[in-house]
ROVO-451981 format. One record per residue (C-alpha): x, y, z; residue in one letter. Coordinates in steps of 0.1 Angstrom, whole numbers, padded with zeros to 4 digits, always signed. Example, Ala and Ser with C-alpha at 12.3 -4.5 7.8 and 13.67 -1.06 7.14 Angstrom:
BEGIN
+0123-0045+0078A+0137-0011+0071S
***
This chain:
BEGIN
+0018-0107-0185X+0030-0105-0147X+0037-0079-0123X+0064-0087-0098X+0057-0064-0061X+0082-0059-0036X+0078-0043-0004X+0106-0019+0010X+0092-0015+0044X+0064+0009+0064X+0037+0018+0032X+0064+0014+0005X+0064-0008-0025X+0074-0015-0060X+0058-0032-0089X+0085-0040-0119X+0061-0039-0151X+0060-0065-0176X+0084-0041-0200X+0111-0039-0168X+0101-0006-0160X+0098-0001-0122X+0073+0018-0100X+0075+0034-0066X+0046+0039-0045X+0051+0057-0009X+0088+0062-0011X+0102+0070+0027X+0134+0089+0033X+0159+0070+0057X+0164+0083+0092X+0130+0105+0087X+0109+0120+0115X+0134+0122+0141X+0152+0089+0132X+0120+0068+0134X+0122+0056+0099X+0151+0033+0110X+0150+0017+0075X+0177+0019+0048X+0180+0040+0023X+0157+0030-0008X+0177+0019-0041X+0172+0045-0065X+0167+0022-0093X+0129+0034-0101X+0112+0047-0135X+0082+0063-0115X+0074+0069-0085X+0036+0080-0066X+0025+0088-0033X-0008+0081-0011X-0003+0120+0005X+0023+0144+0014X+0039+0130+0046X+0074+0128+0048X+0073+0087+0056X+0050+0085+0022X+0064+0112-0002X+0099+0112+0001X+0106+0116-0040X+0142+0129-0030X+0153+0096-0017X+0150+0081-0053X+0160+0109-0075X+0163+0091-0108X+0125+0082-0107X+0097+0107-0121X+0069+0116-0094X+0038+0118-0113X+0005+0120-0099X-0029+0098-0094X-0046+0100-0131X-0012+0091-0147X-0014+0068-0174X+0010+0055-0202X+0012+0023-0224X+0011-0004-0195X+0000+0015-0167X-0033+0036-0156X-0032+0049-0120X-0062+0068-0107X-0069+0079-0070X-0100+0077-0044X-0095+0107-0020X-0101+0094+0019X-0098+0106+0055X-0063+0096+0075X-0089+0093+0105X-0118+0085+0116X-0127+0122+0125X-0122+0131+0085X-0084+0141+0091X-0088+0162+0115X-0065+0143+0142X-0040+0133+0108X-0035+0154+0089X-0065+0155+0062X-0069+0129+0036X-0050+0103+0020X-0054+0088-0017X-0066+0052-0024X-0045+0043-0053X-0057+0019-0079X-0028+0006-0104X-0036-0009-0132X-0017-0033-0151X-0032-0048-0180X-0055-0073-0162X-0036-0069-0128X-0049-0044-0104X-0031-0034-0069X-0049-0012-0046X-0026+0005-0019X-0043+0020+0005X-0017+0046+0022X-0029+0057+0056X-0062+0053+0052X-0078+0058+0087X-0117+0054+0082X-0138+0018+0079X-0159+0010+0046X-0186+0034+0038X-0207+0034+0009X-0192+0066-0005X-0159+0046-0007X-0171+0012-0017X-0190+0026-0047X-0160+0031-0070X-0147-0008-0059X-0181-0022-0070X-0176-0056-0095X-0142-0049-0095X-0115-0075-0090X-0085-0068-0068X-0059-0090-0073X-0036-0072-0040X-0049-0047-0016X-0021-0034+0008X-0038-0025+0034X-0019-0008+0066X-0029-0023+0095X-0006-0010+0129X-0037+0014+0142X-0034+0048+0156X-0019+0066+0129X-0040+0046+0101X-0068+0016+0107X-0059-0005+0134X-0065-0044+0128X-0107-0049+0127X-0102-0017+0102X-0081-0032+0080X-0101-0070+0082X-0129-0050+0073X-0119-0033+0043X-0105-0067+0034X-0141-0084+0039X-0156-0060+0018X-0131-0060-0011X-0127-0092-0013X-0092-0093-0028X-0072-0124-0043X-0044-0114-0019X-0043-0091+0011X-0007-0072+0024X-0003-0057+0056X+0020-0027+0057X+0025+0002+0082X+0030-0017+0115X+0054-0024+0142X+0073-0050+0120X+0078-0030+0094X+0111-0013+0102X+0096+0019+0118X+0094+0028+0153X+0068+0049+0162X+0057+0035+0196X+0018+0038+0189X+0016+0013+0160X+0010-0020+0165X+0022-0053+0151X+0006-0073+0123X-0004-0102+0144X-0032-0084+0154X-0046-0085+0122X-0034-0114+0102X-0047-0141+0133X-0080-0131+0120X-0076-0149+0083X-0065-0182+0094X-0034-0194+0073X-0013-0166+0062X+0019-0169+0035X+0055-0155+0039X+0069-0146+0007X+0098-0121-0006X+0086-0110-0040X+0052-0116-0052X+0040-0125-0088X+0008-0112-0099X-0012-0124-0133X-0043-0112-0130X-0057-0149-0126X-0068-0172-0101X-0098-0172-0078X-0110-0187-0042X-0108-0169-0009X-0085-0136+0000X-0050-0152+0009X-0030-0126+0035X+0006-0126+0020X+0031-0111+0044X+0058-0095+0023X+0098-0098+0033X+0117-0064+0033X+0135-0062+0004X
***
């Protein structure tokens, strides 16, 4: 059984399940927030589709019409989603706009863990729920001001302890909100990092977090 993830650009990406089916997480609409999202539009070639929260740059289930929103707790034959509500900021969302959902996706044995715009470090209140589990990818946004900045997004990494770490919402990714900062920041910290387009998860392998940084696609 694999999962095959994509990444689209700022949070969003896809999984294609083992039965073909594809899922949407953190759709954007193109030429959003004053023409800051300066990606293209998404395909609309998605079965479902999810969001972290209800920002335009994160929810935009219009720009892929043919794919069913559902919400965290969804759960069919191949797939069990479920949510850990957190604070866009380190002031509990009050300087964000309120809270974001952790999003756990399960896949059979493979597990993916996006993270949205989560903006406040590991606590014990949001570590709980991740005890003894395995993460097999945790995107992770990592550009700062708007979300965790770089030693936010190392340290949920260093606490999780995933097979493979993605950073997402930066400079790089496509979106040009002056504030947020590139990936470098954070991926220097982790020694080698990988380039790859697509990435094929099997819910196998073990050793130290890899950092993976995705291709647009």
């Amino acid at each position: 059984m694999t999962v095959t993830l994509r990444f689209h650009g700022h949070a969003c990406v896809s999984l294609t399940l083992p039965s073909g089916r594809r899922v949407v997480v953190d759709p954007y609409a193109s030429g959003a927030l004053s023409g800051a999202v300066a990606l293209p539009p998404l395909p609309d070639t998605f079965d479902l589709a999810l969001a972290t929260h209800d920002h335009v740059d994160h929810a935009a289930f219009d720009a892929v019409p043919s794919a069913t929103p559902v919400a965290a707790g969804y759960r069919d034959e191949e797939l069990v989603t479920r949510a850990l509500t957190a604070a866009h900021d380190p002031l509990g969302g009050r300087l964000r706009g309120g809270t974001v959902n952790v999003l756990t996706l399960d896949v059979g044995p493979v597990r993916v863990v996006h993270m949205g715009d989560l903006g406040e470090r590991p606590r014990p209140a949001l570590l709980g729920p991740f005890a003894d589990q395995r993460i097999d990818a945790l995107i992770v946004p990592v550009g700062g001001y708007f979300t965790l900045g770089p030693d936010g997004a190392a340290a949920w990494v260093d606490a999780l302890q995933p097979r493979i770490a993605i950073p997402v919402h930066s400079a790089d990714d496509g979106v040009t909100l002056a504030q947020m900062g590139p990936r470098a920041d954070f991926v220097r910290r982790f020694g080698v990092v990988e380039h790859a387009a697509d990435l094929t998860l099997d819910g196998t392998g073990d050793g130290p977090t890899r950092v993976v940084v995705l291709a647009r696609g």
